[in-house]
N, C-alpha and C positions, 0 to 999 in steps of 0.2 A: 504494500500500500504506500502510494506517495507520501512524502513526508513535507517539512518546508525544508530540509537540508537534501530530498530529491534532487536530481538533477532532470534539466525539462528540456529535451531538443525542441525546436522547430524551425523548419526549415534548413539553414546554412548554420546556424547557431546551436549552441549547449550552451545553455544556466545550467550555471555550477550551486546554484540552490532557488528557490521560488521566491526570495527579495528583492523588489525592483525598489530603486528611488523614483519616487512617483513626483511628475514635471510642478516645481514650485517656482513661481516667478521671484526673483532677486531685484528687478528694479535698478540694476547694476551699470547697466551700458552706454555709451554716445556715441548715435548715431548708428545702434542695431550692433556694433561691435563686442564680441568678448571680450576677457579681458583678464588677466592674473585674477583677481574675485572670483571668476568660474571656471577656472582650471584650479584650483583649492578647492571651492564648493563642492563641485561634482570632483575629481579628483580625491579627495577625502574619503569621498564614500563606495571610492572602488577598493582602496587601500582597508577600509573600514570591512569590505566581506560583502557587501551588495553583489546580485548577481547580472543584474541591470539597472544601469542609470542612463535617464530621459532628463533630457535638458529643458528646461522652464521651456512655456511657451513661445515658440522662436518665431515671428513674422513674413510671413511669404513677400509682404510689402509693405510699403514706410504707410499707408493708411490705415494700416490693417494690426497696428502697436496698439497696448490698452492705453500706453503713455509711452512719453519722451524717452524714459527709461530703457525699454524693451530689447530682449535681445532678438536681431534678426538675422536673415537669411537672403536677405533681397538684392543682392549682387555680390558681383566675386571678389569681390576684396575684405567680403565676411568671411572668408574659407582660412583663410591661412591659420587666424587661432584656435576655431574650431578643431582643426587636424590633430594641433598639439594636444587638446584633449581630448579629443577620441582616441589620441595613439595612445596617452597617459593611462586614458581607461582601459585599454585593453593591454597594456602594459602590466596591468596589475591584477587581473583576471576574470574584468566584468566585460560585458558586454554595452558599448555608448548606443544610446537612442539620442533621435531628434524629434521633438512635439512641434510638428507645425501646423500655423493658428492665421487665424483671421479674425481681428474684435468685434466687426460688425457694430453695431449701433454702441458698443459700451468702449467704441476707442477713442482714445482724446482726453485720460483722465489725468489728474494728480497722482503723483506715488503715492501709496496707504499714510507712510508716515509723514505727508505731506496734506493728508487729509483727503485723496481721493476723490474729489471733486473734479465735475466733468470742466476741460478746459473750452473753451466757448471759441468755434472757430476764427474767429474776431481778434482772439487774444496771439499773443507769442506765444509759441512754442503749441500752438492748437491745429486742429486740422476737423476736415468736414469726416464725419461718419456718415456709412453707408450701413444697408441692411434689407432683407426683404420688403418690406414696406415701410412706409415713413409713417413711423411708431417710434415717441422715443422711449428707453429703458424704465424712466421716471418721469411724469411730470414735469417737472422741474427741469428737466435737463431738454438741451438743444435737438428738432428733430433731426433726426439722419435723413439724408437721402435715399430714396426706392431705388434701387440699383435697378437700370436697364437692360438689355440684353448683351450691351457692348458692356458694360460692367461688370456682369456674369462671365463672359469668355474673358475677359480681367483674371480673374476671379482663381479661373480654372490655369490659365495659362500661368499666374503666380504661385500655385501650388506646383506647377509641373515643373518649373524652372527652378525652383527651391528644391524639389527633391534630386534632382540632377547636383544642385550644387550640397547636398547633404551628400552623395555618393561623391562626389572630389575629397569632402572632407572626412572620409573613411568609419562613416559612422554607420550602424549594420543594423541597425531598425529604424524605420518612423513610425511613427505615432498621430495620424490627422487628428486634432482638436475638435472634436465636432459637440462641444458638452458646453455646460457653464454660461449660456445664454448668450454667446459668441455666433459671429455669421451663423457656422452651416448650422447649429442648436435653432439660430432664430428660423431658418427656413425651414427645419420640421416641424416645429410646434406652430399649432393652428394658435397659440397665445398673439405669439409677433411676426406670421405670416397669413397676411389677407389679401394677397393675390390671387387674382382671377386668371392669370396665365398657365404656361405648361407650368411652373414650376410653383402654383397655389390650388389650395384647394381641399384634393383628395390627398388620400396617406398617399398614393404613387409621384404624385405631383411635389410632394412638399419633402421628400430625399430624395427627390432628382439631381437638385445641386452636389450632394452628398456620395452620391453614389459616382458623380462624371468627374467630382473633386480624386475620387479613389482610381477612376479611370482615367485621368489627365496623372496623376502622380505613377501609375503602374508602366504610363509611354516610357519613364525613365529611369523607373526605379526597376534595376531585375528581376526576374520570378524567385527565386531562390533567396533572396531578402525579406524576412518580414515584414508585414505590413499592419500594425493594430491602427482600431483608430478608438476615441475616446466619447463617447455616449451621457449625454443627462436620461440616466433611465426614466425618472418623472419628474414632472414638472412641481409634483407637488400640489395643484390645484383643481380644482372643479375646471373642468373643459380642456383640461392642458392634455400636454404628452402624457401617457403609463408604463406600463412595465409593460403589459402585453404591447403596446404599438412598438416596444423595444426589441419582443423578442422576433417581430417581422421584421423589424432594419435589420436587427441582427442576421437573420437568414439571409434576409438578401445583399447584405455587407459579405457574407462567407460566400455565396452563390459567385460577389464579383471578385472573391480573392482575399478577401480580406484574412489573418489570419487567430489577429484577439481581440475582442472588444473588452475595452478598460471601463469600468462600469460605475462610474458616478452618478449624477444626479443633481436636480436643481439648478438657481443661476440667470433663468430666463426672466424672471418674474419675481417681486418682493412675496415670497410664501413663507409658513410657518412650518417649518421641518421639525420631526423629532429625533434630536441629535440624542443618540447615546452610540456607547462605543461598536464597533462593525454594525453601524444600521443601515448601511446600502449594501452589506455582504447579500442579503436576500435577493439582490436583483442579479447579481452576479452567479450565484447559484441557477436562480429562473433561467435566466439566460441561454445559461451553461447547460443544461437540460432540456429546454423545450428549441432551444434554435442549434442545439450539437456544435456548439463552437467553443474555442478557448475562451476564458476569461481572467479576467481582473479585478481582485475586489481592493476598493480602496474606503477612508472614511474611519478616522477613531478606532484604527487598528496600532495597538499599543503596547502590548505586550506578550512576550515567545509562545506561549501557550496557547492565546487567542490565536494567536497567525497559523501556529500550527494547528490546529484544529481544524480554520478554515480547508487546509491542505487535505488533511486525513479525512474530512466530512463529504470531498464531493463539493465543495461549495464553489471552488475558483483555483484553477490552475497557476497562478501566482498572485503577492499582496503586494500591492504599490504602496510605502508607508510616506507620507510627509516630516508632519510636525514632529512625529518622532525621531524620524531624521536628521533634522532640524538639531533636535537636543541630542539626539545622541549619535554623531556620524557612524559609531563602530557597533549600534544594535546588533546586526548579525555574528562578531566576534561572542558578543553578552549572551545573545538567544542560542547559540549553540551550545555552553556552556551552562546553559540553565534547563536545556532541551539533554542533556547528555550525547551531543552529538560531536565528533573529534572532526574538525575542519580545519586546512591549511590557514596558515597566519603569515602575513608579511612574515620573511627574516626579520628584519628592523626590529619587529616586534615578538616575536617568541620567548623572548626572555621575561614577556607580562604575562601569560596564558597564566590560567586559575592551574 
């Protein structure tokens, strides 16, 4: 029976255990560039025992940042730092992912410790938001623009050129962004898509963009490459997205190739969630079961036992952890040793092992 110190093929890849570092944005960059910050961040956490790390949400296009901050992807002069940490990471025996995103209606903001406030296209350092319909995230905030159908092949054409320039920079998974109330989120939920076109409407209409995003990125990302991409299983509210409309993208995600769906939730819409610890493992289980594809669970997964459980239960084929991460870069050295599981340890460090 799988375990979390299982090792998990797929595709061109082995995980050397089922801990991914699950994509956290750092707010770190100028001008979409890495930078020594995220060659330590992510870097740490390969040294740390992760078996994959996914880099914050990286930008197909300077529109398409939640803010000034953002790291992106949108031309070739992003390549060069990226390499050094994907060579780092797999230097050190994890496997680098790239999460590539598009903010849709919620880009344009303040960093969190900045206050997160939407910047008003009007202002410095602001720019206009786009999205399926001119809906904006809040009230209060600026609307976006209805993206057109020359906006849409934008759209697509920046996720395809972004995945080309992820395979220069030698990283061996992507991960489309498609959760968290962000573009392609906003075009499957009947919440912030009210288009009357091919791409509103009905559930075929409203992951159309979704799916041609997966098929614009497969023109140049290999077969033999993973491909996840990242899901808000619900919306959370009366008339939004479910978990069953999840587990049909999900089949039809696997149908165009896809190989995990990473299984969060929420983000479109101000909803009342009930947070406790693994409370989106359920969808990732659903998932995983009714659409027969790999999964991801992420969400207040916090401790070795918990994680492992999820593994041994059938629930989700690997755990994406954050804020745990966060605090603890080297969880997976801690969870093996709490789990009774004997795992390689950097040289550097073999002289701390319990």
């Amino acid at each position: 029976m799988p375990h979390l110190f299982s090792p998990l093929k797929i595709k061109n890849i082995e995980l050397r255990n089922r801990i991914a570092v699950s994509p956290m944005c750092e707010y770190s960059s100028t001008d979409g560039f890495a930078n020594d910050w995220h060659l330590v961040h992510l870097g740490s956490r390969a040294v740390g025992g992760a078996a994959l790390i996914i880099t914050e949400a990286t930008a197909v296009s300077a529109e398409g940042r939640i803010s000034p901050r953002d790291l992106g992807i949108w031309k070739e002069e992003h390549i060069e730092k990226l390499k050094q940490i994907a060579n780092f990471i797999h230097e050190h025996g994890a496997v680098a992912g790239v999460q590539l995103a598009h903010a849709g209606r919620k880009a344009s903001h303040n960093v969190p410790w900045e206050g997160g406030k939407q910047i008003l296209s009007d202002k410095e350092n602001g720019w206009k938001s786009f999205a399926p319909s001119a809906v904006p995230f809040t009230p209060d905030e600026e609307t976006p623009l209805e993206l057109d159908k020359a906006g849409i092949e934008k759209v697509k054409a920046d996720f395809k050129a972004a995945a080309a320039r992820v395979l220069k920079a030698g990283f061996k998974v992507i991960e489309i962004h498609a959760a968290h109330g962000y573009l392609l989120h906003e075009f499957y939920s009947p919440l912030s898509n009210h288009r009357t076109d091919e791409y509103g409407g009905s559930f075929e209409n409203r992951i159309r963009l979704l799916l041609e995003v997966v098929a614009a990125v497969k023109e140049t990302w290999p077969a033999e490459n993973p491909l996840f991409v990242r899901i808000s299983s619900s919306d959370w509210t009366e008339g939004g997205w479910t978990a069953d409309d999840s587990v049909k993208l999900a089949t039809a995600l696997k149908n165009a190739g896809v190989d995990l769906v990473d299984c969060s939730s929420g983000g479109n819409v101000l909803a009342q969630i009930p947070l406790k610890p693994g409370y989106q493992v359920e969808f990732a289980e659903k998932i995983r079961k009714e659409a027969d594809i790999l999964t991801g669970a992420v969400g207040l997964i916090t401790e070795a036992v918990q994680a492992n459980e999820i593994i041994q239960n059938g629930q989700a084929d690997i755990v994406l952890l954050a804020r745990e991460m966060l605090r603890d870069p080297y969880f997976p050295l801690r969870a093996a040793h709490e789990l009774g599981q004997e795992i390689k340890w950097p040289v550097q460090y073999e002289r701390a092992k319990w």
